[in-house]
C-alpha positions as CSV (number, residue, x, y, z in Angstrom):
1,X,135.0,379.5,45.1
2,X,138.4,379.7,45.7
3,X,140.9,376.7,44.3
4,X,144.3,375.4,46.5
5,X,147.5,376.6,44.6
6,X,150.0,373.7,44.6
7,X,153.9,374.4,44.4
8,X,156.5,372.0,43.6
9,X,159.8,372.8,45.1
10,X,162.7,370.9,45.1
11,X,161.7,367.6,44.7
12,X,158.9,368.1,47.2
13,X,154.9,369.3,47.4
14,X,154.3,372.2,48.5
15,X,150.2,373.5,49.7
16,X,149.7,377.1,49.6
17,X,146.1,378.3,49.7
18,X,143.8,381.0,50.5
19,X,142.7,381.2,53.7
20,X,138.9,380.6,53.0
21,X,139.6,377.5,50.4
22,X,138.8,374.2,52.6
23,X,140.0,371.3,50.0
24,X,142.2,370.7,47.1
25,X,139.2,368.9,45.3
26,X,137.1,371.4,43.9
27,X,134.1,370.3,46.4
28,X,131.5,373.1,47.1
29,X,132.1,374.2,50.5
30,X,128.4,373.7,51.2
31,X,129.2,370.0,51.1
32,X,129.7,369.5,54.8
33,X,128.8,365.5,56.4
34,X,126.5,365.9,59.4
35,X,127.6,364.8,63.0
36,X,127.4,360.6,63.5
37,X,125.2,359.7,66.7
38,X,127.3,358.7,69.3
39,X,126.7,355.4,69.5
40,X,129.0,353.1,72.2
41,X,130.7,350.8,70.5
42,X,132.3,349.0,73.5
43,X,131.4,345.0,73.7
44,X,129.2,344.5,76.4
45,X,129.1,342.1,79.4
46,X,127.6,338.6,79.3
47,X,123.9,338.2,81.3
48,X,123.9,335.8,84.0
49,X,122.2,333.4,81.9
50,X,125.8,332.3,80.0
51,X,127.9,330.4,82.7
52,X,124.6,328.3,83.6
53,X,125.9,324.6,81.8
54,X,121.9,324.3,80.8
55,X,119.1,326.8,80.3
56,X,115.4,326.2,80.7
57,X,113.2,326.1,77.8
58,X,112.0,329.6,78.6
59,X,115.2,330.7,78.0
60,X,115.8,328.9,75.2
61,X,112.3,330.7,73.5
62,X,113.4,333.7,74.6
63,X,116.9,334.0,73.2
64,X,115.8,332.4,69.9
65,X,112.6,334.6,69.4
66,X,115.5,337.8,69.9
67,X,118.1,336.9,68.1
68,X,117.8,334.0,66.1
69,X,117.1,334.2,62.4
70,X,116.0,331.1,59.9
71,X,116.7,330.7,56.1
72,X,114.1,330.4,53.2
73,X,111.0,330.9,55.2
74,X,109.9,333.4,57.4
75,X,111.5,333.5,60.7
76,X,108.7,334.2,63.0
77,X,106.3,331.3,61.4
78,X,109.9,328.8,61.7
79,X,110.5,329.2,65.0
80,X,106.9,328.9,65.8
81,X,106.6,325.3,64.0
82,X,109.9,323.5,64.9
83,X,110.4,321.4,68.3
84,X,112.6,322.4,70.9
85,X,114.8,318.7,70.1
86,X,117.5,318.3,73.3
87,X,119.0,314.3,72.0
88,X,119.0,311.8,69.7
89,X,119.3,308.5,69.7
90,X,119.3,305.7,66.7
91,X,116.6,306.9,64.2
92,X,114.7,309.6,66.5
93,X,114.5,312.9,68.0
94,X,113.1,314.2,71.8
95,X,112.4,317.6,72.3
96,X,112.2,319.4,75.6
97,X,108.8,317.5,76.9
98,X,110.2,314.0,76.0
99,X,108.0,313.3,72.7
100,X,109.4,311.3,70.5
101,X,109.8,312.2,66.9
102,X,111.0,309.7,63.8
103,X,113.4,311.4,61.5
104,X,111.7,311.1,58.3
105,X,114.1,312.4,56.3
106,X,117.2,312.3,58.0
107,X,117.0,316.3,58.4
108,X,118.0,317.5,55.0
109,X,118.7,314.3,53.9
110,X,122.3,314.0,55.6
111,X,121.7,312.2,58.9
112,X,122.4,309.1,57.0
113,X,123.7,306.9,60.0
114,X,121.2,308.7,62.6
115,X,122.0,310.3,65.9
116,X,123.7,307.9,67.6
117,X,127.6,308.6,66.8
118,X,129.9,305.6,66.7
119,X,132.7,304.8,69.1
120,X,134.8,304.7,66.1
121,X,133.9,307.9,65.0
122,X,134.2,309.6,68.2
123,X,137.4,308.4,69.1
124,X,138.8,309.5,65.5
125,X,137.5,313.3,66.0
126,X,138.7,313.3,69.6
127,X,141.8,311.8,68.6
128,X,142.6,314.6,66.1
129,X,141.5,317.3,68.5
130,X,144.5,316.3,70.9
131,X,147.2,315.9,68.4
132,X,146.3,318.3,65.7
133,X,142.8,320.6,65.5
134,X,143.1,322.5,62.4
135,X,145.6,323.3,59.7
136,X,144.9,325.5,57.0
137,X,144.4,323.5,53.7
138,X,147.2,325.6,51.9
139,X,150.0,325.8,54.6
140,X,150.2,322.1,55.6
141,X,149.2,318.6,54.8
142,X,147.6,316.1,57.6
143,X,147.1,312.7,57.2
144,X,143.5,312.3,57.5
145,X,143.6,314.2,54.5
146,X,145.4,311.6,52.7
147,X,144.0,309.2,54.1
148,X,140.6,309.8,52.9
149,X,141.5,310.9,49.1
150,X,143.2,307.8,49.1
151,X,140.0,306.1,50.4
152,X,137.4,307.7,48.0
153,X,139.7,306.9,45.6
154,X,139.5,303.0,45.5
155,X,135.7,303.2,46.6
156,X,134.5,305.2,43.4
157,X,134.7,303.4,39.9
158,X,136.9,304.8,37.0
159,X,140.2,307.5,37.3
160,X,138.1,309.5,39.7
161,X,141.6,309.8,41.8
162,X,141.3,313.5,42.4
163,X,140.3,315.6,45.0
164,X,139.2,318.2,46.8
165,X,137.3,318.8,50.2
166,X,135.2,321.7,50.8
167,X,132.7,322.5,53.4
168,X,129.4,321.8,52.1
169,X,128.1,320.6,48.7
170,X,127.1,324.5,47.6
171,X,130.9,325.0,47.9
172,X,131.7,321.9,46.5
173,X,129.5,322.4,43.0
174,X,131.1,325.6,43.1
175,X,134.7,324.4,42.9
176,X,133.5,322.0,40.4
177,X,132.0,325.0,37.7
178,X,135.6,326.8,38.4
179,X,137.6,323.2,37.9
180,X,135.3,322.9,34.7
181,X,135.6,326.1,33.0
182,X,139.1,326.8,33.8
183,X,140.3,323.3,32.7
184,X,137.9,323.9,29.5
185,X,138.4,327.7,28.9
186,X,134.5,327.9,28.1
187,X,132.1,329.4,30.6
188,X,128.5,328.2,30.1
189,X,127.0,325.3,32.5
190,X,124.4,323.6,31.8
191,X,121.5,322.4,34.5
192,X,118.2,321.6,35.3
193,X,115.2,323.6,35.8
194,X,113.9,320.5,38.3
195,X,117.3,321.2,39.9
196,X,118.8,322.6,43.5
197,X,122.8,322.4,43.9
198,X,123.3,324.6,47.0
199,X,122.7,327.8,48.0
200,X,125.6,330.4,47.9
201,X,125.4,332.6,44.8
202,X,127.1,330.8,42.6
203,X,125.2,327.1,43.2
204,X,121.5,328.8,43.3
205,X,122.7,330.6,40.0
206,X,122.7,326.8,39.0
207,X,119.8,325.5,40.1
208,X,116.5,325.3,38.3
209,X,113.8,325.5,41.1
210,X,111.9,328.3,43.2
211,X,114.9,329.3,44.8
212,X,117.0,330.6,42.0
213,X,114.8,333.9,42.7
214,X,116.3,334.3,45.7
215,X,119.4,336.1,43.6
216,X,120.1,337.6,40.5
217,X,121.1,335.5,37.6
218,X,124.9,335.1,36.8
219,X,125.6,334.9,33.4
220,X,126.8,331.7,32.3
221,X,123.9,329.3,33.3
222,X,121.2,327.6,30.5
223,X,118.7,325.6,31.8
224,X,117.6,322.4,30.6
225,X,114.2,321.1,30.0
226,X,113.6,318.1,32.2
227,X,113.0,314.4,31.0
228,X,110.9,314.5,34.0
229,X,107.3,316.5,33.1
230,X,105.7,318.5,35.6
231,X,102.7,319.4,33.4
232,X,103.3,318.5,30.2
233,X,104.4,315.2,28.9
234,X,107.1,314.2,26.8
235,X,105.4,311.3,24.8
236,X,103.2,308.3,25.2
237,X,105.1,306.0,27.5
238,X,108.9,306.0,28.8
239,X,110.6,304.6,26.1
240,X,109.3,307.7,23.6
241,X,110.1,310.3,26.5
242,X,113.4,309.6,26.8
243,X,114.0,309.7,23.7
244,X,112.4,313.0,22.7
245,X,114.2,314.4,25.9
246,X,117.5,312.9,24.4
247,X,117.0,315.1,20.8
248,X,116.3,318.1,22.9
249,X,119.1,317.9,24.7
250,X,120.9,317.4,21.8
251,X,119.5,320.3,20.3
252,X,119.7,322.4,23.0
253,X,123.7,321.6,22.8
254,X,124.0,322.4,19.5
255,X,121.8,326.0,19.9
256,X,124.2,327.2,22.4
257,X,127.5,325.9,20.8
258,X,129.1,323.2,22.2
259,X,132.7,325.2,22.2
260,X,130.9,327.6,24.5
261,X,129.8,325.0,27.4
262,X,132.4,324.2,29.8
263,X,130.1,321.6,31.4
264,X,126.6,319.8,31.8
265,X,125.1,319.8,36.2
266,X,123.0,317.3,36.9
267,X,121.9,315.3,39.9
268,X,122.1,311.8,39.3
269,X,118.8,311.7,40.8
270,X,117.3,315.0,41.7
271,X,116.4,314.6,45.7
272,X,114.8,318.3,46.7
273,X,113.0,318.0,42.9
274,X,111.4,314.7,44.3
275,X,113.7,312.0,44.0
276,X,113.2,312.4,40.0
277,X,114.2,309.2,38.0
278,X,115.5,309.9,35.0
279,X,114.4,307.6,32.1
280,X,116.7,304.9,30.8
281,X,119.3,306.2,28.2
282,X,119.2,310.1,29.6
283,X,121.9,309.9,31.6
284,X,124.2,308.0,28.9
285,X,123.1,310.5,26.6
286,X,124.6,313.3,28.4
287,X,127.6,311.4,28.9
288,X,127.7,310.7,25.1
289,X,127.2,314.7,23.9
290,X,129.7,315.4,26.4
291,X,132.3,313.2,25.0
292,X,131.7,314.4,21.7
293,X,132.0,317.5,22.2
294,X,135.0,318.1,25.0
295,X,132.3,318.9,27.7
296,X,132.7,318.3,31.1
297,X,130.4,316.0,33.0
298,X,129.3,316.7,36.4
299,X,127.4,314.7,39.0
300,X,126.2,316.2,41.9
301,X,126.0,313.8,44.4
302,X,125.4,315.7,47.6
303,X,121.8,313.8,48.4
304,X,122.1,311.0,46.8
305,X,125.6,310.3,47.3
306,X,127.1,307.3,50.5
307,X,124.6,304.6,50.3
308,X,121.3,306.7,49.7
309,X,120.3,304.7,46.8
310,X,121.2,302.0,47.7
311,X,124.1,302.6,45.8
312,X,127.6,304.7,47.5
313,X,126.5,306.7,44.6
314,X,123.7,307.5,42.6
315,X,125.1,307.8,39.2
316,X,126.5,303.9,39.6
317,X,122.6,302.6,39.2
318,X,122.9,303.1,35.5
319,X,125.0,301.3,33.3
320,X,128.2,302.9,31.6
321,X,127.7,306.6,33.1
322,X,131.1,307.9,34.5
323,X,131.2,311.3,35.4
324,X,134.6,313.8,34.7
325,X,133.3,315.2,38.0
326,X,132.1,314.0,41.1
327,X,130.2,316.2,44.1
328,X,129.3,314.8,47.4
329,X,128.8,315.9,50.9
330,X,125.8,315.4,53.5
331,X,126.6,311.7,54.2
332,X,130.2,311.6,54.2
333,X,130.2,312.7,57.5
334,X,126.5,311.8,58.4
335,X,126.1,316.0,59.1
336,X,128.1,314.8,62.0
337,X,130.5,317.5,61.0
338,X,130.7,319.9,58.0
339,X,132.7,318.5,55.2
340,X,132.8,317.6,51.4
341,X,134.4,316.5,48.3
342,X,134.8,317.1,44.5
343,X,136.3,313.5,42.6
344,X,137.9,314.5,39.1
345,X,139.0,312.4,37.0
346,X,142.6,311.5,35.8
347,X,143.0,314.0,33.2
348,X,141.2,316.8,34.9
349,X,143.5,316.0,38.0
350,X,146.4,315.9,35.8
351,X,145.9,319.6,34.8
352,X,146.0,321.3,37.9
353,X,149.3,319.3,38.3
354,X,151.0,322.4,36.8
355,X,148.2,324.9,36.4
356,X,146.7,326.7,39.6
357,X,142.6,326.1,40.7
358,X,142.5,329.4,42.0
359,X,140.2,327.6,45.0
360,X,140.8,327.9,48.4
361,X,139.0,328.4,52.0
362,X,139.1,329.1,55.8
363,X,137.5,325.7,56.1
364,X,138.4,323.4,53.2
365,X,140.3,320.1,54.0
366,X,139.3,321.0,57.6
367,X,141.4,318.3,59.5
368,X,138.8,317.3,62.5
369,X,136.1,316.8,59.6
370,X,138.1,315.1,57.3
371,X,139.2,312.3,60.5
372,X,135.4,312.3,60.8
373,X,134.3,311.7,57.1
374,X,137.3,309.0,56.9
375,X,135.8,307.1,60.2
376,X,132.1,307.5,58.8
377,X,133.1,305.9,55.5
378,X,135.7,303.1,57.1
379,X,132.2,302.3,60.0
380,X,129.8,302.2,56.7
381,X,131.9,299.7,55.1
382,X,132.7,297.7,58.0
383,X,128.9,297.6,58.4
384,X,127.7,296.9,55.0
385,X,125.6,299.4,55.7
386,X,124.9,299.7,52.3
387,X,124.2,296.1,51.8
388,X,122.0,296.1,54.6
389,X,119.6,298.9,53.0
390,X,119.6,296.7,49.6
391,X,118.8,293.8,51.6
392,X,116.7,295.0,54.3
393,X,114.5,298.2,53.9
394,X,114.6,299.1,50.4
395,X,112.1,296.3,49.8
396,X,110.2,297.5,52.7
397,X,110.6,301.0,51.2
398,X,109.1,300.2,48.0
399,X,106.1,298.3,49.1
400,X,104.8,301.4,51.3
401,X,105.1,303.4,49.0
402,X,102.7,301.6,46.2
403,X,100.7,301.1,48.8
404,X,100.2,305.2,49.4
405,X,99.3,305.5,46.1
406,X,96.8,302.9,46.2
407,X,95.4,303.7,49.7
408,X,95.3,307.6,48.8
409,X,93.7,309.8,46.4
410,X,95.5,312.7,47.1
411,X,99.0,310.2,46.4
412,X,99.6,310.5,42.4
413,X,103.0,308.9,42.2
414,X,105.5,307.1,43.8
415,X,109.1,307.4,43.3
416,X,111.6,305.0,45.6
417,X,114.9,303.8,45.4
418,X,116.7,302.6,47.9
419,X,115.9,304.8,50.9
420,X,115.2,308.0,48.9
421,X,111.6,308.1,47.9
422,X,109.3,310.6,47.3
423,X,105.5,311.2,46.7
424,X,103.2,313.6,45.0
425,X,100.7,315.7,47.0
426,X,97.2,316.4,44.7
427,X,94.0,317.8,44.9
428,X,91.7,315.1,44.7
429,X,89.1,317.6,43.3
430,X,91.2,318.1,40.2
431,X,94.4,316.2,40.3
432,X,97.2,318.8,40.4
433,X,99.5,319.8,42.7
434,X,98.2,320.5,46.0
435,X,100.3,323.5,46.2
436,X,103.1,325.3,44.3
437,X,106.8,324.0,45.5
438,X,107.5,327.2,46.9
439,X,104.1,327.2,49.3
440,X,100.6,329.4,48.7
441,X,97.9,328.9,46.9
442,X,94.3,328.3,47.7
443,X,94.9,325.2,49.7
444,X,97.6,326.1,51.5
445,X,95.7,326.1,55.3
446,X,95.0,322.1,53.9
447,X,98.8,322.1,54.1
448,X,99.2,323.7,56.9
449,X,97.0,321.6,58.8
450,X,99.1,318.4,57.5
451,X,102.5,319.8,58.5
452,X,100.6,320.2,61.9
453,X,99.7,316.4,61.7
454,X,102.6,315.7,60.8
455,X,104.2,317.0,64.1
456,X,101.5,315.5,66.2
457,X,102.3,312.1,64.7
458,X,106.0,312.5,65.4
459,X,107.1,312.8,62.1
460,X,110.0,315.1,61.2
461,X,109.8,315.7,57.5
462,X,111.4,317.4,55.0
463,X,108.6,318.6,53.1
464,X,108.0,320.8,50.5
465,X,104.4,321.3,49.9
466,X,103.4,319.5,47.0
467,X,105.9,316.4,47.9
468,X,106.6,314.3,51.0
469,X,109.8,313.0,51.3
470,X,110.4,309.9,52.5
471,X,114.6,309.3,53.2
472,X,114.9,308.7,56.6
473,X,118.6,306.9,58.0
474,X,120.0,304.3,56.4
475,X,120.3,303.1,59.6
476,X,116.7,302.7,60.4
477,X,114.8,299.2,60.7
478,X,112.3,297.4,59.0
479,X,110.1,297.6,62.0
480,X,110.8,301.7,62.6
481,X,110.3,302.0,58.8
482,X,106.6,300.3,58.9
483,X,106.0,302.9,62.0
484,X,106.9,305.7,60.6
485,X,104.5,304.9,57.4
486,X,101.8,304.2,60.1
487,X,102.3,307.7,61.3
488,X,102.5,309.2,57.8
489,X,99.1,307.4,57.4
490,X,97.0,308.9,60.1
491,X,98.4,312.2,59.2
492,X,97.5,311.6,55.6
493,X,94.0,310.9,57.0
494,X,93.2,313.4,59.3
495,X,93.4,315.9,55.9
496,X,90.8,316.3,53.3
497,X,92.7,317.1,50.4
């Protein structure tokens, strides 16, 4: 094969070559790429269907059996099993025939206020639509921006004075790892295995359940064993588990090196785990290690966060626990809109004073969510509407769900606080699980046949196999609360576990 002869003349390239040579890179000529199809590339024209203001339910099935794809399960088998919903109103759901469903778990626990919107809020969102609809987060400030840091900032306890506002909570623990391990310069992050904080690469890299096999594993993460057992146990009562779950910890810290750990993830109360309680002292702990040791505490308060617990937050149900950093998102805007927040603390805050996060997108500080999150949080205060669930149904919550476990074999425990509760689903023939978190295993027509229950009883749940959430609106009365446990009964029934 021939090579092209290059010449340099004059302060200038100059190509001469052979007439048979075809590139200057030493590439057999043999190497040839075949012909592309032709393939028409021009945008097409929209069907008749599109100007119609409403389409039928056959075209509804139609479009969304051709072109619409679910997350985590199977498409096909989703689409099959979900309603057709058209409104909402208060604490339930209609789809297209008019049958009425109770949202049992306020769709991924983030309808906290239901589906009827306030006046308030709807005048705030339409209001910022007229005058201003979106500014990038880095080119401009707005004032509902402003308006709700300063907000958050007298509602949560301590410095937490700074912040930022994502889109979701995924994007929001992310910011929180980078704030962590840039202000510590350390890189590892510490989390749960009975754990779920999002899922974009880096917040599924985090968490400790099934779907952490979704991805590859970043480096970085450690995994901590939970306080909470799922098949073993930690000691003879409570009191001894916590405190073998504390030294573990502890060593755990101490294995890794504590000058390599930027920061400890936890939920304050692990929701998609099943509402997991931790035992008295385990949450101080962590707080302790981590001020011993120049590690960063973070609280992810995505579920459990704006009056879940019965508390605005979860981590203010135990004594002396302040977090460096706080997550939140779902009920800030009651899913009304997209939008969430990372809290840091005085000294954190006071860092990226002079030192850049490095953090920024499309999205974040969008300004119609954030008038929307500031409304929600002004109408839940105005309302007491966290008052009202201490008050009113948390009681209610509470008694129902003893009473499951009483009533029902296939019920092993109970967890409730507030209105975030969650049971265990066993086999009455030999007292484990039902099923595996992630779905299968030999019973799982038994659960099939239960999420098909479910359905008929009007009952949309959250529900992950071998646990039935129970966290439906905040909103929600004594009276729908009783209902909705009447439904969950018959369905409970109608299975032989």
């Amino acid at each position: 094969m021939h090579l092209a002869r290059a010449t340099l003349r004059r302060g200038h390239r100059c190509l001469s070559t052979h007439s048979s040579v075809i590139n200057a890179l030493d590439v057999p000529d043999k190497t040839q790429h075949k012909p592309l199809p032709a393939v028409d590339t021009r945008c097409g024209t929209p069907s008749p269907d599109h100007p119609q203001q409403n389409w039928s339910k056959q075209q509804i099935d139609r479009a969304a059996k051709d072109h619409v794809v679910f997350t985590y399960g199977p498409t096909d088998a989703q689409r099959d099993a979900v309603p057709l919903l058209r409104r909402g109103e208060g604490s339930y759901l209609y789809d297209d025939d008019g049958k009425q469903y109770l949202d049992w778990t306020s769709q991924a626990v983030c309808a906290n206020l239901g589906h009827t919107v306030p006046q308030s809020v709807k005048a705030a969102v339409a209001q910022q639509l007229d005058t201003l609809p979106y500014v990038y987060g880095g080119l401009g400030l707005v004032e509902p921006r402003a308006r709700l840091a300063s907000l958050l900032s007298e509602i949560l306890p301590g410095d937490l004075n700074g912040f930022l506002f994502p889109s979701s909570g995924a994007e929001a623990n992310e910011a929180a790892i980078r704030i962590a391990r840039q202000f510590t310069g350390r890189s590892k992050i510490l989390t749960r295995y009975r754990s779920y904080h999002g899922g974009t690469a880096t917040a599924l890299s985090a968490t400790g359940d099934f779907r952490r096999n979704f991805i590859e594993d970043a480096p970085g993460f450690v995994r901590l064993m939970d306080p909470n057992p799922m098949q073993f146990s930690w000691g003879r009562d409570m009191a001894d588990a916590s405190e073998r779950a504390r030294g573990a910890l502890r060593e755990q810290v101490l294995g890794e090196g504590p000058d390599t750990i930027a920061a400890i993830l936890v939920e304050a109360i692990p929701g998609s785990a099943g509402v997991l309680l931790p035992p008295d002292g385990y949450l101080q702990a962590i707080r302790s290690i981590c001020d011993e040791f120049g590690i960063v505490m973070i609280i992810d308060e995505v579920m459990a966060g704006f009056g879940r617990t019965g508390k605005m937050f979860g981590f203010q149900r135990f004594d002396d626990v302040l977090p460096d950093i706080v997550t939140f998102a779902k009920g800030l805007t009651a899913a009304w809109l997209p939008l969430a927040g990372v809290a840091m603390r005085s000294h954190i805050q006071d860092h990226f004073r002079t030192n850049p996060l490095g953090y920024g997108a499309t999205y974040q500080a969008h300004p119609v969510s954030l008038a929307c999150g500031y409304a929600v949080v002004k109408h839940m205060l105005d309302e007491d509407i966290v008052g009202r669930v201490q008050r009113e149904t948390a009681p209610v919550m509470e008694a129902e769900m003893a009473s499951l476990v009483e009533d029902f074999a296939c019920i092993r425990q109970a967890r409730a606080v507030g209105l975030f509760a969650c049971c265990d689903l066993v086999s009455t023939k030999t007292g484990d699980r039902v099923a595996p978190m992630a779905g299968g295993g030999p019973n799982a027509e038994k659960v099939a046949a239960f999420k098909r229950a479910l359905k008929e009883e009007g009952l949309i749940a959250f529900f992950r196999n071998c646990m039935i959430h129970v966290c439906p609106p905040l909103t929600i009365t004594p009276e729908e609360l009783r209902d909705g446990f009447g439904r969950l009964r018959r369905a409970l029934s109608s299975v032989d576990f």
